[in-house]
C-alpha positions as protocol buffer text, in pm:
chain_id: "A"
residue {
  index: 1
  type: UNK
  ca { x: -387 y: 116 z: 2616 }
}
residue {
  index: 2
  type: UNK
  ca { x: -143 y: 446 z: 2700 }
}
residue {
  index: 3
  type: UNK
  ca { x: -250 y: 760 z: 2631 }
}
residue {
  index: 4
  type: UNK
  ca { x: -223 y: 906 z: 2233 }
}
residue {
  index: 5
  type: UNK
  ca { x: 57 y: 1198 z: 2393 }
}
residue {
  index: 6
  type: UNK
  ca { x: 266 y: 869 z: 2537 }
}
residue {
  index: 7
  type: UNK
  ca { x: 219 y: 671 z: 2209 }
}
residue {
  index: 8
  type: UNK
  ca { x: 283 y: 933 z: 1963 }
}
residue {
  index: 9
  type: UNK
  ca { x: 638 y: 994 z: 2144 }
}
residue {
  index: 10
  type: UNK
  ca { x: 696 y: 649 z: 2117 }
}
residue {
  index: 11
  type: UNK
  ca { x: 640 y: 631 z: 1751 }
}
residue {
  index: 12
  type: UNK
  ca { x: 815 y: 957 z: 1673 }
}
residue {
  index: 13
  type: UNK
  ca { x: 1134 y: 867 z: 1891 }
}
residue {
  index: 14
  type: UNK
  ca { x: 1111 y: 502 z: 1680 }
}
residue {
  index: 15
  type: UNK
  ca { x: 1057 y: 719 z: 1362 }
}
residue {
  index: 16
  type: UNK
  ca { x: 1398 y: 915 z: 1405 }
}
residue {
  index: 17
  type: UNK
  ca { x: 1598 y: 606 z: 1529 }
}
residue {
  index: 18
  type: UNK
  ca { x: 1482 y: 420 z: 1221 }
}
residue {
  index: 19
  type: UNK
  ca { x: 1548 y: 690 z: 999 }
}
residue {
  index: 20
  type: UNK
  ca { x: 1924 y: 722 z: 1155 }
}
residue {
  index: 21
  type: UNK
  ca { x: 2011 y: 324 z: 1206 }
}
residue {
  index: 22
  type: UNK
  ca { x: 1824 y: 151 z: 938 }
}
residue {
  index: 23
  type: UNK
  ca { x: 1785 y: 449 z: 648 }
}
residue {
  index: 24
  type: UNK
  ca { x: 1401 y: 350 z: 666 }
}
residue {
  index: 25
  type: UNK
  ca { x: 1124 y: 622 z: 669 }
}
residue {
  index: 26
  type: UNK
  ca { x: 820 y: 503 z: 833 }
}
residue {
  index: 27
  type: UNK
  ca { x: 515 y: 664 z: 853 }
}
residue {
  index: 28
  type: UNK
  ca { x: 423 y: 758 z: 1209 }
}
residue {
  index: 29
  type: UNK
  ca { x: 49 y: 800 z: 1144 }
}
residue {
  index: 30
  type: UNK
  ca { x: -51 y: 463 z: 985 }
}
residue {
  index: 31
  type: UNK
  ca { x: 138 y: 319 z: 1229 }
}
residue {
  index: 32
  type: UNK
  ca { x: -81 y: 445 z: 1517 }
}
residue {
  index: 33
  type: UNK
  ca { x: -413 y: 333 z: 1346 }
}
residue {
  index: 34
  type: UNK
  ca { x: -272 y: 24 z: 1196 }
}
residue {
  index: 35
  type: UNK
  ca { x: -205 y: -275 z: 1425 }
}
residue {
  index: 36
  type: UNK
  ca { x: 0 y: -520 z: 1130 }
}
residue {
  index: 37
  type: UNK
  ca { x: 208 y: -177 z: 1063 }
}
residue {
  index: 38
  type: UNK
  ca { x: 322 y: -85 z: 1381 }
}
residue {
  index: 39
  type: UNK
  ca { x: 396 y: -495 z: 1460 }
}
residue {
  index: 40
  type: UNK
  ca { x: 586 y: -524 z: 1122 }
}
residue {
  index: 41
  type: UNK
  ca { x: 817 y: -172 z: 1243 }
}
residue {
  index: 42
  type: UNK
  ca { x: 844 y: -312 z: 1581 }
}
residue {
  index: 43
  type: UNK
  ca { x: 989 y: -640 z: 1434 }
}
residue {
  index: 44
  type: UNK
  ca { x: 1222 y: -435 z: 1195 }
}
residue {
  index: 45
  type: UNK
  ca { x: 1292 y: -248 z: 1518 }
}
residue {
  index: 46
  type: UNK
  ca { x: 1386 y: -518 z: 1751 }
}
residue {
  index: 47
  type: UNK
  ca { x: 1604 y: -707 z: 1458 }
}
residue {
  index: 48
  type: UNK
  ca { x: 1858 y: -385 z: 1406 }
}
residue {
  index: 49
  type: UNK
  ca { x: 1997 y: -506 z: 1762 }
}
residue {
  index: 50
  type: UNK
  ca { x: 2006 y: -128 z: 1843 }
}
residue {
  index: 51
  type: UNK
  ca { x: 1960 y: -129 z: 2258 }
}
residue {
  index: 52
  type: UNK
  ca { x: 1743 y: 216 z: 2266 }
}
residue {
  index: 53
  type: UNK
  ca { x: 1542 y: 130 z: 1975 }
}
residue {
  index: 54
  type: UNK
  ca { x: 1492 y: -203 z: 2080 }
}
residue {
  index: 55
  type: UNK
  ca { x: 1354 y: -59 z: 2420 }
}
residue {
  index: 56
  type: UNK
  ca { x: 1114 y: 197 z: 2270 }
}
residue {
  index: 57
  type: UNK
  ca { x: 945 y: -119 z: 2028 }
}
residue {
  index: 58
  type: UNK
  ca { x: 898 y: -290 z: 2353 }
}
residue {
  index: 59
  type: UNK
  ca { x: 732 y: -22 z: 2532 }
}
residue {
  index: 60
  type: UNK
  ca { x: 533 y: 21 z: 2205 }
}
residue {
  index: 61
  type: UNK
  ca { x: 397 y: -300 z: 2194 }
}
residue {
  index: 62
  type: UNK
  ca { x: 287 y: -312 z: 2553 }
}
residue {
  index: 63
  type: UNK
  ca { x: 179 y: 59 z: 2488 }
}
residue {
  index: 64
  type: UNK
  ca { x: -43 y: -27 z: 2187 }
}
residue {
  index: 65
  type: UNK
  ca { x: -132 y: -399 z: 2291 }
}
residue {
  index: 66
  type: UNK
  ca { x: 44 y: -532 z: 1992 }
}
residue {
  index: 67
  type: UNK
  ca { x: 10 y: -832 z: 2156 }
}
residue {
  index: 68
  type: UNK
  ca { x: 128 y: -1166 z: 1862 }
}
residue {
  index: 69
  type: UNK
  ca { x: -82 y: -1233 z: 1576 }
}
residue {
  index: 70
  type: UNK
  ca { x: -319 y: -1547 z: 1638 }
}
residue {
  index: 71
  type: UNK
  ca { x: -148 y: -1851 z: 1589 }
}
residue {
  index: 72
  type: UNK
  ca { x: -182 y: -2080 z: 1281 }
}
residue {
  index: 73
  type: UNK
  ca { x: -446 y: -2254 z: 1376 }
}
residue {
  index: 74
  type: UNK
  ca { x: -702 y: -1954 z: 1389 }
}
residue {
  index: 75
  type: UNK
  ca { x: -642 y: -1764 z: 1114 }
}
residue {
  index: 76
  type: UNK
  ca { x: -953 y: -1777 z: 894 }
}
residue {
  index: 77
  type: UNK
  ca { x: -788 y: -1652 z: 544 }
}
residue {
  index: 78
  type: UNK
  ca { x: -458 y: -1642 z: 352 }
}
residue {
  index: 79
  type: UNK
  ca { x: -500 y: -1263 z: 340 }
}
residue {
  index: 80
  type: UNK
  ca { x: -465 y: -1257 z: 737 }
}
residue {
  index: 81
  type: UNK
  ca { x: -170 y: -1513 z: 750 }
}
residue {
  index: 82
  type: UNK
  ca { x: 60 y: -1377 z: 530 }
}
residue {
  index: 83
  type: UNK
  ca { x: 238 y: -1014 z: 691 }
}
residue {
  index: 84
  type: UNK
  ca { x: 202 y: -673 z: 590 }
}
residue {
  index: 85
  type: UNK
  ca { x: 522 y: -659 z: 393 }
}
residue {
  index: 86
  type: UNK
  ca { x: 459 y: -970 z: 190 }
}
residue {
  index: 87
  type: UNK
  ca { x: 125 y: -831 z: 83 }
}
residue {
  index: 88
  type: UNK
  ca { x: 312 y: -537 z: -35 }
}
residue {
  index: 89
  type: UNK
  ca { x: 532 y: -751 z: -190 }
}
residue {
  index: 90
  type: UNK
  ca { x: 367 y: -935 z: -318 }
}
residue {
  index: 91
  type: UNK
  ca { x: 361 y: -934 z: -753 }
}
residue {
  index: 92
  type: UNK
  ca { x: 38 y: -923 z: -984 }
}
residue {
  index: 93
  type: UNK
  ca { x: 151 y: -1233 z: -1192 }
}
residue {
  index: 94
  type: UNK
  ca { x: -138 y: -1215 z: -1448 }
}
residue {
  index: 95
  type: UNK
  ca { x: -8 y: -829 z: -1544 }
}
residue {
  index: 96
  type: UNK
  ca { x: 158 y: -848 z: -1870 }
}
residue {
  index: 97
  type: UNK
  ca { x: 57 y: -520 z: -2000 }
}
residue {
  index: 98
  type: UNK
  ca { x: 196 y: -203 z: -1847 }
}
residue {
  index: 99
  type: UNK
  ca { x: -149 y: -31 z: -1771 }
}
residue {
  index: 100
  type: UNK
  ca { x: -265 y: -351 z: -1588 }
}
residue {
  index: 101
  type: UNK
  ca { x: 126 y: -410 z: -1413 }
}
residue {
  index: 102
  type: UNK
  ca { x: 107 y: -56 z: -1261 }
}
residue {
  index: 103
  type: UNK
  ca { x: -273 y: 13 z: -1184 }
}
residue {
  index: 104
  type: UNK
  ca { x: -399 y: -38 z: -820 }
}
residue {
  index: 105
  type: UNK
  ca { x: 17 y: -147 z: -715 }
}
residue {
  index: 106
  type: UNK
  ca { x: 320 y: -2 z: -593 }
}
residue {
  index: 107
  type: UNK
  ca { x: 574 y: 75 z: -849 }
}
């Protein structure tokens, strides 16, 4: 694992190149305390096809030993197997009411 001064450049450089090639604001912080995070940006990252940006996710994951999430076989829960994103995503289905559709989810 680098140092935090080589991995904070790393996400900060990503950060900006993000912001200017994909319009997406990510959150540099979370990123370098959550592992699923910083794999779901680096996989945003690598698909723009931008050269630099695709670079500095590379170095990232080596830097932050993203290394791939275990494969099907060993994950343990539903909760694990589905991606960061999808979680997010993911709709409250018995919410009817407003109170219950907006408490404890993102708008």
């Amino acid at each position: 694992m680098e140092s935090d001064t080589v991995i904070y450049g790393l996400l900060g450089r990503i950060h900006l190149l993000m912001r200017r090639v994909n319009n997406r604001i990510t959150d540099v912080e979370y990123m370098r305390v959550n592992k699923d995070y910083a794999r779901e940006i680096v996989r945003l990252a690598v698909d723009t096809g931008h050269a630099e940006l695709t670079e500095l996710a590379t170095r990232l994951r080596a830097a932050m030993e993203l290394e791939a999430p275990p494969a099907e076989g060993h994950v343990t829960n539903d909760r694990m197997a589905r991606g960061l994103l999808d979680r997010l995503r993911a709709s409250r289905p018995n919410a009817t009411h407003p109170t219950e559709r907006y408490v404890g989810s993102l708008r």
